[in-house]
C-alpha positions as CSV (number, residue, x, y, z in Angstrom):
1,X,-215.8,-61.2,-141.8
2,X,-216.3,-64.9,-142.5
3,X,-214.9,-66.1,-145.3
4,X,-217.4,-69.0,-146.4
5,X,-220.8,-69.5,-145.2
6,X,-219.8,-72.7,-143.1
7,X,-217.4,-70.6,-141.3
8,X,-220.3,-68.2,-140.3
9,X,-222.2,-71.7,-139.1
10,X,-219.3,-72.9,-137.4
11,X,-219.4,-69.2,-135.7
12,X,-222.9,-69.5,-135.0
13,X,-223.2,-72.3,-133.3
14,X,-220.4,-71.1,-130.9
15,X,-222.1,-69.0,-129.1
16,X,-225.3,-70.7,-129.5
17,X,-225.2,-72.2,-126.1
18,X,-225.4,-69.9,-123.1
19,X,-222.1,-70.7,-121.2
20,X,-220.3,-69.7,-124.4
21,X,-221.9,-66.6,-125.2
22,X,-221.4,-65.9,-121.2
23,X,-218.0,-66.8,-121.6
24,X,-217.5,-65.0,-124.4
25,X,-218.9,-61.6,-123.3
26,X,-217.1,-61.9,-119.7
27,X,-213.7,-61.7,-121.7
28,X,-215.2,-58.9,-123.7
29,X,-213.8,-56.2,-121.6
30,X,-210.1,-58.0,-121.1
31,X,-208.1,-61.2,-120.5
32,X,-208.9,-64.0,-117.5
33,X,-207.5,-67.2,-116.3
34,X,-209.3,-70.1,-117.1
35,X,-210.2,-70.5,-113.7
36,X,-211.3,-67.1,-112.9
37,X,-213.8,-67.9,-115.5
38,X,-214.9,-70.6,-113.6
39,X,-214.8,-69.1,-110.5
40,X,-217.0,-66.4,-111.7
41,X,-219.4,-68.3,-113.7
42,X,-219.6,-70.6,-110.7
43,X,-219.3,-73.5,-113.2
44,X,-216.6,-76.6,-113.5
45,X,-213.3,-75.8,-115.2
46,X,-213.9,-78.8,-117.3
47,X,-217.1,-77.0,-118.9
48,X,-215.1,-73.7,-119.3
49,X,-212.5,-75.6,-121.2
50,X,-215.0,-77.0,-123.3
51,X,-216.7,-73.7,-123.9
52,X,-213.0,-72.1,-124.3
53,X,-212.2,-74.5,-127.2
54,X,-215.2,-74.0,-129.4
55,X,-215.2,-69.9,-129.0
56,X,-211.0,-70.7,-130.1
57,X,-212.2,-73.0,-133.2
58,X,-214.8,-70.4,-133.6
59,X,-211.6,-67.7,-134.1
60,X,-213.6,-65.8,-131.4
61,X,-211.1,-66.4,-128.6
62,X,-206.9,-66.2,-128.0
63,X,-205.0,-68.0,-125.4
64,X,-201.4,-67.3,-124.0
65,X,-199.6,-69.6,-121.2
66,X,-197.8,-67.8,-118.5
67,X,-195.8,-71.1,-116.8
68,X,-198.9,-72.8,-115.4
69,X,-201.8,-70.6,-116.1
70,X,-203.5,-70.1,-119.3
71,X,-204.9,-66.6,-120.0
72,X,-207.4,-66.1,-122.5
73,X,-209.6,-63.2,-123.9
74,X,-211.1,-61.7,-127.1
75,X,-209.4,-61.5,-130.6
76,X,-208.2,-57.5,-130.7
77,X,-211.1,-55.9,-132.0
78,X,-208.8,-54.9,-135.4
79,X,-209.4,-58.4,-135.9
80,X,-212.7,-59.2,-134.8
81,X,-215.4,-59.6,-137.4
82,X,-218.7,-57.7,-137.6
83,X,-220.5,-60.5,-136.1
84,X,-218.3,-60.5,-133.1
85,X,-218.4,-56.8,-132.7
86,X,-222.2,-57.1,-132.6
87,X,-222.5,-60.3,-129.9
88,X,-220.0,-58.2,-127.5
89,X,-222.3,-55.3,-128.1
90,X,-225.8,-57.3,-127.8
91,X,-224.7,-59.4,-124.8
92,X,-223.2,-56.6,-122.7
93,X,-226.7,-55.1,-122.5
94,X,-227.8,-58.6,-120.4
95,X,-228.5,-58.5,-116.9
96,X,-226.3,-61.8,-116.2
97,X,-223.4,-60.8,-118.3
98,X,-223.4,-57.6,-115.8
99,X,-223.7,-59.7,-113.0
100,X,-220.5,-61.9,-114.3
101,X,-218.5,-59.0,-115.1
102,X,-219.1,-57.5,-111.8
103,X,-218.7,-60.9,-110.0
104,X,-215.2,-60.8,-111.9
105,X,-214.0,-57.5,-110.8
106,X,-213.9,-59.7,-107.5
107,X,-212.4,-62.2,-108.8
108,X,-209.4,-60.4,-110.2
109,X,-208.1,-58.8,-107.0
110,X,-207.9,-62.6,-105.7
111,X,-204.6,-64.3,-106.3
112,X,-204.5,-66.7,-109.1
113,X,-203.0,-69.7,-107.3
114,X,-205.6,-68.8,-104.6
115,X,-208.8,-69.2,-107.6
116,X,-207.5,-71.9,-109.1
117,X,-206.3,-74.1,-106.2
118,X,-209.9,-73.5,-105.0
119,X,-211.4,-74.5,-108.9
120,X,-208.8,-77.6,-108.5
121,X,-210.0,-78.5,-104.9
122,X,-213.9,-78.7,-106.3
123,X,-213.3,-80.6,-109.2
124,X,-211.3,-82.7,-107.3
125,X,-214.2,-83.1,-104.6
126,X,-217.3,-84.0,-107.5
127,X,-214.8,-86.5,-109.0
128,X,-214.7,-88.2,-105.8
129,X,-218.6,-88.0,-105.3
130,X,-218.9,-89.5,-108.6
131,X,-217.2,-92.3,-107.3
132,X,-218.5,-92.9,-104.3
C-alpha cells in the first residue's frame, strides 16, 4: 500500500505512459533480460532502461545482475501493493500485452547473448545513422 499520497503519484505516473505499463505487465508473469524486453517490445534498449528505472523508483520493479546481464521482473506479489495487483490484473486483459507476452515465449527459447548482441548491433546501427 502507499504510504503517502505522493508515493501513490509517484506510482501513478509510472505507468502512465504506455511502454511502462507494457513493460510492466510483460514481467508480470516472470523475470526477463533487459534485452529480451526490447527485443519483444521491438523498442531500443535505451527506452527500456528508461522505462525500467521509473517502474524500479516506482517500487514496482526488482533487478538482479548475473555477470553481464541484468534480469528484472515484478516485486513478489507478498509485496506488491493493491494498486499493482490491480494494473497486472487490468493490463493482462489487453490485446497487446497478449501479443508481447506471446512474442516473448519466443524470445525466451533464444539465447541471451544471441538477443542481446542483436539489441547491441541495432543500437549501434541508429547511433551511426544519427551521425551520418
Amino acid at each position: 500500500m502507499a504510504e503517502d499520497l505522493r508515493t501513490l503519484v509517484e506510482q501513478v505516473k509510472a505507468v502512465s505512459h504506455p511502454l511502462r505499463l507494457r513493460v510492466l505487465a510483460l514481467l508480470e508473469p516472470g523475470e526477463l533480460c533487459v534485452c529480451q524486453v526490447a527485443e519483444v517490445l521491438q523498442v531500443p534498449q535505451s527506452s527500456v532502461s528508461e522505462a525500467l528505472r521509473e517502474l524500479r523508483r516506482a517500487g514496482f520493479i526488482v533487478e538482479r545482475k548475473d555477470g553481464r546481464w541484468v534480469f528484472v521482473s515484478v516485486v513478489p506479489k507478498k509485496h506488491a501493493s493493491p494498486l499493482l495487483k490491480g494494473l497486472l490484473a487490468e493490463a493482462g486483459t489487453l490485446p497487446e500485452v497478449q501479443q508481447d507476452r506471446a512474442r516473448a515465449k519466443d524470445v525466451q527459447v533464444l539465447s541471451i547473448p544471441s538477443v542481446c548482441s542483436k539489441i547491441q548491433k541495432a543500437a549501434s546501427t541508429n547511433r551511426e545513422a544519427v551521425r551520418a
